[in-house]
C-alpha positions in Angstrom: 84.0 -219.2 6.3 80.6 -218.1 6.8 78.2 -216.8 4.3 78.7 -213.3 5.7 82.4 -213.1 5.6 81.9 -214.2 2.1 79.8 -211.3 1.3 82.0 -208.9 3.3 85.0 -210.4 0.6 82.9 -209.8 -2.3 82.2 -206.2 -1.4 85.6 -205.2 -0.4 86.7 -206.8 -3.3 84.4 -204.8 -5.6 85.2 -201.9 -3.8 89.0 -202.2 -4.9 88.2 -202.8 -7.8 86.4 -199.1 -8.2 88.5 -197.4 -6.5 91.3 -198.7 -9.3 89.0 -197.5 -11.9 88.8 -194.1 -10.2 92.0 -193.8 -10.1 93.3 -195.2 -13.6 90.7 -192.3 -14.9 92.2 -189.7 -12.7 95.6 -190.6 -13.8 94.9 -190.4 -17.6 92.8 -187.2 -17.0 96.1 -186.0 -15.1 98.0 -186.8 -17.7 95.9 -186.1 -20.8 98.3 -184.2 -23.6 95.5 -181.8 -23.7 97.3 -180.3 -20.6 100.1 -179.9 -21.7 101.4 -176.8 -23.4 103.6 -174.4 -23.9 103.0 -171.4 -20.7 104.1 -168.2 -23.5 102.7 -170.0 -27.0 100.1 -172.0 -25.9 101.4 -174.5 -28.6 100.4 -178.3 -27.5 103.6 -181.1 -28.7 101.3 -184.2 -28.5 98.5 -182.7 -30.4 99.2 -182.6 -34.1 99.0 -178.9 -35.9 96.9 -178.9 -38.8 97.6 -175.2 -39.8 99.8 -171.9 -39.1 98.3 -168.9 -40.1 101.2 -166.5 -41.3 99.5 -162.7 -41.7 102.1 -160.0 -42.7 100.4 -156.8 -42.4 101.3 -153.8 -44.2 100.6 -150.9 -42.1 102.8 -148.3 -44.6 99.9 -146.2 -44.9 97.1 -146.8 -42.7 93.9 -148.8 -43.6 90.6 -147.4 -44.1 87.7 -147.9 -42.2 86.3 -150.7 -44.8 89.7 -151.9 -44.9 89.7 -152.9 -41.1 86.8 -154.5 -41.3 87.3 -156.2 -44.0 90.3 -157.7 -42.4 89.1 -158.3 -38.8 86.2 -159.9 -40.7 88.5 -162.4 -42.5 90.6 -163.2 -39.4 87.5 -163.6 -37.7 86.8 -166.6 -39.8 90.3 -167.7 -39.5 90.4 -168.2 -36.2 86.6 -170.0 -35.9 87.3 -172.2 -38.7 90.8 -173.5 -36.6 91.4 -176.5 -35.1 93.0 -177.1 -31.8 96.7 -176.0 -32.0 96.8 -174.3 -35.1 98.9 -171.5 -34.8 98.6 -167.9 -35.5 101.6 -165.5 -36.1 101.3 -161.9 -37.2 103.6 -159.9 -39.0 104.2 -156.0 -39.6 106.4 -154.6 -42.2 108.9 -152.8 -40.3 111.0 -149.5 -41.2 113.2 -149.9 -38.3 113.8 -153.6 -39.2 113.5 -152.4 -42.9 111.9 -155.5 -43.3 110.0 -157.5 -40.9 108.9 -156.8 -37.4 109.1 -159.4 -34.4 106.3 -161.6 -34.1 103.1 -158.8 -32.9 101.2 -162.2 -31.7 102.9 -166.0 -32.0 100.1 -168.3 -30.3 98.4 -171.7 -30.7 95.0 -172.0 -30.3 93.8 -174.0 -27.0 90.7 -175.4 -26.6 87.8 -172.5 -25.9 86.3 -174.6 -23.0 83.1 -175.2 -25.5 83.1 -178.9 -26.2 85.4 -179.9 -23.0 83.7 -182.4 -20.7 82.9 -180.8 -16.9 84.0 -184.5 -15.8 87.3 -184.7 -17.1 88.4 -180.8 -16.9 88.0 -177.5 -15.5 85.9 -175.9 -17.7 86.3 -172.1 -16.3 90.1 -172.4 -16.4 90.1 -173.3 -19.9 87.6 -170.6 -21.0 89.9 -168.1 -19.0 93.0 -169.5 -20.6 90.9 -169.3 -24.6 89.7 -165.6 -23.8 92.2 -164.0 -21.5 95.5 -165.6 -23.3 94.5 -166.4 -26.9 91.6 -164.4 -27.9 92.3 -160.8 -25.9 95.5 -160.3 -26.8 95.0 -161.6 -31.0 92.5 -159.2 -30.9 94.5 -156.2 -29.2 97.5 -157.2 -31.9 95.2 -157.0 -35.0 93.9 -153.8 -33.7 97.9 -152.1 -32.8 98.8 -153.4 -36.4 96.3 -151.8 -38.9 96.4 -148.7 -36.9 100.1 -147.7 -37.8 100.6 -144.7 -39.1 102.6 -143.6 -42.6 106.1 -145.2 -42.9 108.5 -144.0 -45.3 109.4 -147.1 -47.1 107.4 -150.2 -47.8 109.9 -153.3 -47.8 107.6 -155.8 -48.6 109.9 -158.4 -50.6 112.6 -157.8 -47.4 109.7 -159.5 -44.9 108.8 -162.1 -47.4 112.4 -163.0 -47.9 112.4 -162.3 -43.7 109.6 -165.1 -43.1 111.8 -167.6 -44.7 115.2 -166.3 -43.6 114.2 -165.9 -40.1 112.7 -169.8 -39.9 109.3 -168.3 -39.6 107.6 -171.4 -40.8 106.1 -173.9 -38.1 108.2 -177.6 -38.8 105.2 -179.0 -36.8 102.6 -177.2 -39.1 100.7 -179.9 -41.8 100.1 -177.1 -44.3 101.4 -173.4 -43.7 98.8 -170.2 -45.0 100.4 -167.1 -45.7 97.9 -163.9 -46.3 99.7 -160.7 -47.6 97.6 -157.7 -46.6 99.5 -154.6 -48.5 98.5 -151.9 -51.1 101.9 -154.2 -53.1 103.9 -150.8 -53.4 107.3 -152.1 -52.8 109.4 -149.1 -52.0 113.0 -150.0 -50.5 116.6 -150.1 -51.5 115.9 -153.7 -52.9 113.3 -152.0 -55.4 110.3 -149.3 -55.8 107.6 -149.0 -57.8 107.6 -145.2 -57.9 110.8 -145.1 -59.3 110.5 -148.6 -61.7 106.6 -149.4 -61.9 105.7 -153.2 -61.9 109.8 -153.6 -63.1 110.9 -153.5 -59.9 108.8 -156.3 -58.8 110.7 -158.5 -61.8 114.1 -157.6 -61.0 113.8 -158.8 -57.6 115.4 -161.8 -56.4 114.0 -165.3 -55.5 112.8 -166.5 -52.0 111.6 -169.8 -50.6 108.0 -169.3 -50.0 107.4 -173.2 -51.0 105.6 -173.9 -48.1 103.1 -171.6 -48.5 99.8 -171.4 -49.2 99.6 -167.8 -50.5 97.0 -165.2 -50.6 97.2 -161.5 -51.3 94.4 -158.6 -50.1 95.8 -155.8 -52.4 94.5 -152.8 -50.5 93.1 -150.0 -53.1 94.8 -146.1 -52.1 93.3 -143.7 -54.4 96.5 -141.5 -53.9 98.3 -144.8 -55.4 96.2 -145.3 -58.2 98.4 -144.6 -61.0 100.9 -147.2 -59.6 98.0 -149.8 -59.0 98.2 -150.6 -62.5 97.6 -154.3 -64.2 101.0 -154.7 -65.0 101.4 -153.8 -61.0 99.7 -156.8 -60.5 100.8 -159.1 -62.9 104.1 -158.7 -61.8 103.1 -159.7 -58.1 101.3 -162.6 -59.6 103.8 -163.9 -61.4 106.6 -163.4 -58.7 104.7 -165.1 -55.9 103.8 -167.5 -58.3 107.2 -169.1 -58.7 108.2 -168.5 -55.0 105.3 -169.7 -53.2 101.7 -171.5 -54.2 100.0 -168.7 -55.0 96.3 -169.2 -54.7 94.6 -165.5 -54.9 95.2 -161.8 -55.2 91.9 -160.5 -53.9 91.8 -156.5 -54.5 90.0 -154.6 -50.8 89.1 -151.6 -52.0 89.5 -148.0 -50.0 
């Protein structure tokens, strides 16, 4: 064998051995559980799911200007501060339902195209997938929820009770938040504070809100004021307290 057909092995040989490493990188690329997810929730099962983001909005009466902004600021920061895959449903309090509505938004959050590698993927479809799937429609959701206009009742208990009866919590989710925004004016056949004050909050029955992380943004109506009381809200405090872990009620005012 000649020196030349020696080289000519060595090359090929080196060549082969490239082209395997191109496609062994392909394939994993190809096959990278980034990719897949679910087409309607965007929800990724070989990605782990730090958080779901439960948001039950009452839209009884509708919110003031501060109100709104106050509440698309703190979603804002939700949805920033969330990993990969976190998930994101959103709630109404139905008077149809008499309790709560379907699901105004149920998504995961995919990856925003930001830190993804122009090697490995295609950077413009995942940008178009974060804006056009996830953050358009969230944002058009929030917006069709606080702009509801003024319901007759106010079952707030019937879609807490709903979340759990209705299997609304993620199994896949490490921790599950719940926020509550609501003026807490509970106003159904299961109990109402214009008829019973902060008594009907202590007379009604026990949920499983265990899971949760919960957090309340008590929305201030001066035309509610003399039911707003302390003993309103001490109630609330010590109801959620026992169903769920209860970590704030913030007062928003009007």
């Amino acid at each position: 064998m000649t020196r030349e057909d020696r080289r000519g092995i060595v090359v090929f040989s080196g060549c082969l051995v490239i082209l395997a490493a191109l496609g062994a990188f392909t394939l994993s690329v190809v096959q990278a559980p980034e990719r897949d997810y679910d087409r309607v929730t965007l929800c990724n099962p070989n990605l782990p799911r730090f958080a779901q983001h439960i948001v039950v909005i009452d839209a009884s009466d509708t919110l003031s200007p501060h109100q709104t902004h106050f509440l698309d600021t703190h979603l804002s920061s939700l949805l920033a501060a969330a990993a990969v895959n976190d998930r994101f449903s959103i709630f109404v309090l139905d008077d149809h339902y008499n309790g709560l509505s379907k699901p105004v938004v149920d998504l995961c959050k995919p990856n925003s195209g930001k830190d993804v590698s122009a090697l490995t993927a295609n950077q413009q479809f995942i940008q178009a997938l974060y804006q056009e799937r996830f953050e358009q429609p969230l944002g058009k959701a929030i917006e069709k929820a606080v702009s509801g206009g003024e319901q007759p009742v106010s079952p707030i208990y019937e879609a807490l009770s709903d979340v759990a009866a209705l299997n609304h919590f993620d199994p896949a989710a490490e921790n599950v938040h719940l926020t509550i925004v609501s003026d807490m004016i509970q106003n159904s056949r299961a109990g109402s504070v214009f008829k019973r004050g902060s008594a009907a909050i202590d007379q009604l029955p026990l949920i499983d809100l265990r899971r949760a992380r919960t957090r309340v943004f008590w929305l201030d109506r001066a035309k509610y004021q003399r039911y707003q009381t302390a003993e309103l809200e001490a109630s609330w405090q010590d109801y959620l307290g026992s169903v769920s872990r209860l970590e704030q009620i913030q007062r928003v005012r009007d």
